[in-house]
Structures are given as C-alpha cells and as structure tokens.
N, C-alpha and C positions, 0 to 999 in steps of 0.2 A: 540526256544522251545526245553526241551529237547529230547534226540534223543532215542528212547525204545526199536529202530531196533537191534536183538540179533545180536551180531556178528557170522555171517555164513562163511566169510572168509578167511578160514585155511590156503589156498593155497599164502597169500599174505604174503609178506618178513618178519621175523621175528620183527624188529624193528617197521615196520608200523604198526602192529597188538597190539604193546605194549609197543606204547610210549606215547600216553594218561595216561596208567595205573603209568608207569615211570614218566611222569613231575606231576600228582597229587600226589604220593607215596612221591619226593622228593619235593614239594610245603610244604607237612604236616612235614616233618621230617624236613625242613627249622624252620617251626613253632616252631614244640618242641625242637629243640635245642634252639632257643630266648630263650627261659624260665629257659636253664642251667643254668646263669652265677647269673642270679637274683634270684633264688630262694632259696638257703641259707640265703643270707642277710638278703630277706625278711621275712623271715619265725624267723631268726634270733631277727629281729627287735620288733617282739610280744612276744620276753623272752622265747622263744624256748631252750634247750639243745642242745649240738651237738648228744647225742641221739635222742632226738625228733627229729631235722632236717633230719637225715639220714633216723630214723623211717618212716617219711615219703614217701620215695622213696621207702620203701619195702613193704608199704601199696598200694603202685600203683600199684609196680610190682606181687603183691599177687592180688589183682584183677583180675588185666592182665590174668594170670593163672588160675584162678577160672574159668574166664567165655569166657576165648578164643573158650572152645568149645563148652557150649551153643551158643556163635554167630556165629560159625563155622558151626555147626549145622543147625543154624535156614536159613544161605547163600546156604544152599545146597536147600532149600527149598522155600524158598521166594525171591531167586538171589542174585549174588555177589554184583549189585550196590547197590541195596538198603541198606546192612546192610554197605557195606564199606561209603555212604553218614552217615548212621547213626551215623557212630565213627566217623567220621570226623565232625558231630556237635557236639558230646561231648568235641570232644579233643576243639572247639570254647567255649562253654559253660564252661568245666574245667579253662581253660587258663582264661578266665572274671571272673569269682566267685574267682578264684585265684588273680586277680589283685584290685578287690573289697573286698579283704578279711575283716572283722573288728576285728577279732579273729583266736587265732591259730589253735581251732577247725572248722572253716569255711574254711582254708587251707587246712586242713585232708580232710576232706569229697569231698571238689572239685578237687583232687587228688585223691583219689579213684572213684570218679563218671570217672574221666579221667580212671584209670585203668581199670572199668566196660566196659564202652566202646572203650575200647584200643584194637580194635580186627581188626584196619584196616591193620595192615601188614600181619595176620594171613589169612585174606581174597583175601590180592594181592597176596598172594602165590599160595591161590587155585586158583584165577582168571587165574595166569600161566597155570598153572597143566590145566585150562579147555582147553587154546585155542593152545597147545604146542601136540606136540609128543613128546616120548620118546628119540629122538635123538637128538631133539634141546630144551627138555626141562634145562637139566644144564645151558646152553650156554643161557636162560631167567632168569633164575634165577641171573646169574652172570650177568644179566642188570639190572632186580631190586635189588640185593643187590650192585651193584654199584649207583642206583639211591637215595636209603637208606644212602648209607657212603657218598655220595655228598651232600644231606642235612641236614647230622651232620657236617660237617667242614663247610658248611655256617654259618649256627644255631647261633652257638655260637658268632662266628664273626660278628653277625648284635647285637646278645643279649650287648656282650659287649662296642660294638658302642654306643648303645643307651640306657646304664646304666646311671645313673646320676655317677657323680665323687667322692661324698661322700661312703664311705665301708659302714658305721653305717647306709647308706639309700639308697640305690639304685631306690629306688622310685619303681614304678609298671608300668611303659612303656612296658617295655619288656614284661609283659604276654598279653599287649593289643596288642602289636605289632603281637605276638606271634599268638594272636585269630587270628587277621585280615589276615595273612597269609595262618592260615587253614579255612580262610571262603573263598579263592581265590580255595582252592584245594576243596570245596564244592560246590563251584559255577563250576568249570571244570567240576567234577564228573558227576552233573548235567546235563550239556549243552553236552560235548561230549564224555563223556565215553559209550562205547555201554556193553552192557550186552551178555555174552559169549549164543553160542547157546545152548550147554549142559554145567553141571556140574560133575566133580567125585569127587563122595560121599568121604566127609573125617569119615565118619564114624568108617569105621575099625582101624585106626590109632587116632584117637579121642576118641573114647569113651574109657570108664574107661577099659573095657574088654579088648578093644583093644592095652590100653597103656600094662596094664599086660601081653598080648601075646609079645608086642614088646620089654617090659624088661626082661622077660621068654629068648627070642630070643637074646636076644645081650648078658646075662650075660653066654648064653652058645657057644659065641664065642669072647674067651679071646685078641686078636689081635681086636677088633673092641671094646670093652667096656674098654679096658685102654686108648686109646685117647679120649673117651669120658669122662670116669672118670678124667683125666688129663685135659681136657678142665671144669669140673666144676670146680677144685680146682683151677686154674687159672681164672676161671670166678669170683669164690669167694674173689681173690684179688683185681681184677680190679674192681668189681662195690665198692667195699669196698674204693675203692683210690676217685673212682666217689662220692661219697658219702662223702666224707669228704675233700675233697682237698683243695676245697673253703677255709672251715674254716683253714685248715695249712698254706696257704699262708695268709692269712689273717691274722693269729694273728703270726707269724713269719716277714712278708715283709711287713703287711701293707696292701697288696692288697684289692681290692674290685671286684665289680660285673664287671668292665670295663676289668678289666687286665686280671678278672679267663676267659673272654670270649676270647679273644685273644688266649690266652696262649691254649687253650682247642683247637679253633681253630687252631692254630700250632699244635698240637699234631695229628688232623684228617688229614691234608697236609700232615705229614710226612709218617701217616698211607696210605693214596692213595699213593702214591711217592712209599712205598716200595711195596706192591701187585700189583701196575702196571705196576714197569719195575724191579721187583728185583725176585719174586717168582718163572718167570721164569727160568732165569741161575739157581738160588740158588738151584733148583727142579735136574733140570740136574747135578750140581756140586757134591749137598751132599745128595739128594734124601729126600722122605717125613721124616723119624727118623731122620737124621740133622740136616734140619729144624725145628724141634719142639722140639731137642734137645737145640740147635741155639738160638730160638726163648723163649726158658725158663731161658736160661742163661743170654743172653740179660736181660727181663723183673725181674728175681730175682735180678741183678744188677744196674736197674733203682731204684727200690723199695725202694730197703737197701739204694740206694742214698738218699731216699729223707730227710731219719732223718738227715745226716747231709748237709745238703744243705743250709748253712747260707748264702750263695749269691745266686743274680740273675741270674749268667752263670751257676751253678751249677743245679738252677732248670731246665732250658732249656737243660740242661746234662740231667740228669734223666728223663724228657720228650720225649727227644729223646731215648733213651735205650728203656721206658717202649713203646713208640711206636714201634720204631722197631722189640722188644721181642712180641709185639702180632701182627705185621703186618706178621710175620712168623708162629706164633701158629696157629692160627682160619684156614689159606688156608692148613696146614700140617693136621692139623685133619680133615676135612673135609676131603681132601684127601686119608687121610688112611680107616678112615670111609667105607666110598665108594669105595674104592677097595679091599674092605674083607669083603663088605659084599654080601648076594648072589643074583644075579638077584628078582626081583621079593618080595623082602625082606625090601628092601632099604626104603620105605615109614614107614614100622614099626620102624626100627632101629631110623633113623631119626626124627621121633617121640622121639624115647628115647633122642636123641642127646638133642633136643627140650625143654623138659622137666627139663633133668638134668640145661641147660641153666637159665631157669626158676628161678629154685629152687634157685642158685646162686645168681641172682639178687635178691631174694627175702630176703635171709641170707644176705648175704655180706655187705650190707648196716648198719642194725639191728645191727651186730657184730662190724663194725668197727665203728661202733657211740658210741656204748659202750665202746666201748674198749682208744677210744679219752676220752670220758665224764671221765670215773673212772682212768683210766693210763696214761694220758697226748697226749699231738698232735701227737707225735712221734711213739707210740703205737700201730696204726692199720697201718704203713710201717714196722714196724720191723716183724709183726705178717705176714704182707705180703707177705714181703723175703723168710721168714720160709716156709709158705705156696706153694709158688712159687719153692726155694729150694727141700722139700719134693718132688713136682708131678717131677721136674727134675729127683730124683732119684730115684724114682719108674717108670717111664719112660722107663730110663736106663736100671734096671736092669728089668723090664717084658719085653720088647722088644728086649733085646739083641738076635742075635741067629734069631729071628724069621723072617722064612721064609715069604717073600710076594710075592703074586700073581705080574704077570707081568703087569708093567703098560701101559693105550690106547694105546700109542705110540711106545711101545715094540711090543706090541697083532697087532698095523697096522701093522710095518714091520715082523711081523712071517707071516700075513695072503700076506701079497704081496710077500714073499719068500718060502712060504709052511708051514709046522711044524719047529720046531727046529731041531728035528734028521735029516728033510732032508737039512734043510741052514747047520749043519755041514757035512756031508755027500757030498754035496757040494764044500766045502771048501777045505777037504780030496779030492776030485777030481782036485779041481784046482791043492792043493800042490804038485800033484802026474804029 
C-alpha cells in the first residue's frame, strides 16, 4: 500500500531522507534518455526535415517552460508527490503514443503533452528545498543532479542497445522500453516515496512578478549575469549539437539509432569522469574564471572539430573536447553564480539562471535544424564555434580585473584564524 506518511524526519542522514527521491528522479531520466538515440530516425522515417525533427525538441522544451510553473504551483498546494506521480505518467503515456505514432503530427503532440507534463525535476528540486536546510541544502542538490547526469549516460546506452540495426528504421522498442522504465519510477513514487512535511512556496521565484524582480536583480549585478549570459550562449550550442547530431553522423558515417546511443553514452562517462575527479584540483589550480575560460576553449574546439571529422577517431576527438568544454562550464558558472550573489537573493537569481537555461533549449534546437535544413550538416557546428568562440571573448574581456568575493574554503580558514588584518598581523609577529 502506498505510504501517505509526511515525511517529519529532518534529523535523519541526508542520503536516507533522499534517496527514494534520487533512484525514482534517476529511474525516469534512465527512461528519457532511451528515447535519445531513436528519436530522430524515427520521426525521420514519417518524411520529417531535419527542421521538423529538431522542431520537435523545442516544442518539448517550450512546454516544459510554459507550464513548469503552473505545476510548481499547483505542488505547493496539493503536495510534491502527487503532481511529481503525475509527470511521471505523462512522460509513460508521451513515450507510448510516441512509439505508436502513425503520423508525424501524432509525434508532435505526444512530445508536447511530455513537455506539458515535464515538471518532474522542477518538483524534485522543491521536494529538496522542503526536506533540507540551508547548509546541507547545496550538498542535495549535488545528489540529485548527480542522480539526473547518472541517468542520462545510462539512457542512452540501453536506447542504443536495443535499436534495431537498420538507420533508415530503428523501429519503436526504445520508446516502449523507455515507457516501461518510467512506469517503474511510478510505481516507486507510489509505494515509497513519502510526502515532505511542509513545502516552501516557489511562488516568489516562480511567478511572472517574481521572475521580473529576479532579472531586475541580476541585471543589476554585472559579475553574476555574465556567467549566466555566457551559460545561455553555450547552452544555445550544445542543445543545438543535441538536436542535430544524429542526423550528422548519419548521413556522414552512416550511423544509426545503435551507434548515436553509445557514442551519446560515451560522452555522459566522460562528462561524470571530469566533474567527479577533475573540478576539484582544476578549482584550486586555475579558480572559477579558468575554468570557464578552459572550459569554452575546450568546447569551441570540439565544435569547430566536428565539420571536419570525416573519421571515426576524429568524432570520438570532438566528443571528447565538447565533453570536457562543458564538464568545466556548468560547475564554473554555478559557482561564480553563487558566490556573488547576495545571501538571501540566491533563489531569485537562480531563477534567472533557470530560465535563461530554458530559453536555450528552447531556441537552439529550432536554430540549428534550420540552419542543417537550408545550409548543409556542417552549418549549425561552425555556427556553434562562433557562438562558443564569441561567449569566450566576452567572458574575457567582462571579467577580466574583476574582483571576487572569497571563496567557502577561504571564508573557513579566515573564520578559524580571525579576520584577515589579524592572520597578517600574525604573520608580521611571527616574522619579527
């Protein structure tokens, strides 16, 4: 039977508290990765464009956007489980009507019905935010978005498993597989997820007024909305590479639904691999601006690879760069984000981060399909470069010079030695 009991608690280890939320969050994202590797081909297969096929993922992700916070909303008011069960059967019912499709308009629509109810991460967020404090709420969040990137590098790796081996058909397994994997994170949800004891309200950071206070607030603090702007224009490449990749490799190598899942595969390994043992040193070596200096130079030089990448080692080159280049971007903005912006603030700004995010997937898709459709395969990687290129040098040159707040680990050792005047004053005493 399922269990109604609110979760009361608090006091229990942070993992035990939220790691139901963690295997159903990474159960469902298992899911929608299946659906990566197969869904060009097939959408393909009904006489689609590589516009329309792209089209399609910016219709999801425009959903997504529209009504994240109607259901964000409705979770503050009627509980986190139920509405996160509810997306969690859409994304079941999308993925089927997707694999039943008869037409290319019956693709469209169960893709956006998926977007409609695409509001299950925006709710595991607030589900954190209910059952966390302020001092160990980061340190949950970096569990669920680790439980999130662990079941995008499955995802894909099961999708392309069990593609059939034909390109021109990949057949429809993969969205049924896809279903059945989020009817397991429905069925969990169900049985033992417990329901938080209170909620806080995402209202102020949600609602339309709200978002306007929070980009009011960040465009008047220029050190925190240049990595944010720099993470859209870098977001604007990457779903745009996401959105079209399939078809590149495909009509350059050949490939099919089996190989783009692997290879996609490969690319989320590399991505954990470098944020789990590299971001560290790399933070201490060259600090947050290195890194996302690092991390753009990298990804501009994957990008540019990929036009000419007429071999197979070559694409695994470029895959690696373009991994690497955002396994350094996403933790450096984040990072600066949050350490310039001001206590008490952060929920707003982060909002904006959000949004801008959004909006990216929302374009980048749309752009770079067109840009394949009318200018050739090549066309939305060199447009990428550019893109890439540009937020590097703008970057550059807005952050140069700028001063930053000391970081956690600076701020512990001042607060375990005093102030600073008195750690050198200190120092002047030893050398004397």
């Amino acid at each position: 039977m399922a269990d109604k009991t609110p979760d009361t608690q608090a006091d229990k280890p942070l993992f035990r508290r939220l790691w139901v939320l963690c295997l159903i969050v990474f159960i469902d994202m298992v899911g929608f990765g299946v659906i990566i590797p197969s869904q060009p081909f097939w959408t393909k297969s009904f006489g689609a464009t590589a516009f329309e096929i792209a089209l399609i993922m910016s219709v999801y992700a425009g959903c997504q956007f529209v009504f994240a916070f109607p259901l964000g909303w409705l979770s503050d008011r009627v509980g986190r489980k139920p509405i996160l069960i509810l997306s969690l059967c859409g994304s079941v019912i999308s993925f089927t009507l997707v694999g039943l499709a008869e037409s290319l308009l019956m693709i469209v629509l169960a893709r956006a019905l998926g977007g409609v109810m695409g509001a299950n991460i925006a709710v595991a967020y607030a589900y954190v935010a209910d059952v966390t404090s302020g001092e160990e709420r980061a340190r949950a969040m970096g569990l669920l978005g680790a439980s999130i990137g662990a079941g995008f590098v499955l995802g894909p790796f099961i999708g392309g498993a069990v593609a059939g081996p034909d390109p021109a058909n990949p057949g429809q397994i993969g969205f049924f597989v896809g279903a059945a994997i989020s009817a397991v994170a429905v069925v969990a949800a169900l049985l033992i997820l417990k329901e938080p004891a209170s909620h806080r309200s995402n209202a102020e950071t949600g609602s339309f007024r709200g978002r306007l206070r929070g980009f009011a607030l960040t465009l008047s603090i220029p050190v925190v909305l240049i990595p944010i702007a720099v993470a859209g224009l870098a977001g604007l490449a990457m779903t745009g590479l996401e959105a079209t990749y399939a078809l590149w490799v495909n009509e350059v190598h050949g490939w099919g639904a089996r190989e783009t899942g692997l290879f996609f595969g490969y690319i989320g390994v590399l991505l954990v691999v470098v944020q789990a043992s590299l971001i560290g040193p790399a933070t201490r070596l060259i600090g947050e601006r290195g890194m996302l200096y690092l991390g753009l130079a990298f990804a501009t030089a994957g990008m540019a690879l990929v036009a000419v990448s007429d071999t197979v080692l070559l694409v695994f080159v470029n895959g690696a760069l373009i991994a690497f280049g955002y396994g350094f971007v996403d933790p450096a903005v984040s990072s600066l984000v949050t350490r310039n912006t001001p206590a008490g603030r952060q929920g707003a700004v982060m909002g904006v981060a959000q949004s801008v995010a959004s909006l990216a997937r929302i374009a980048g898709p749309a752009i770079a399909g067109l840009l394949f459709y009318k200018l050739g395969h090549n066309a939305p990687y060199v447009a990428g470069a550019m893109i890439l290129a540009a937020a590097l040098a703008f970057a550059a040159w807005r952050l140069a010079g700028v001063e930053m707040p000391p970081s956690p680990r600076a701020r512990a050792r001042d607060a375990q030695s005093g102030t600073p005047a008195e750690a050198q004053a200190r120092a002047r005493g030893r050398q004397r």
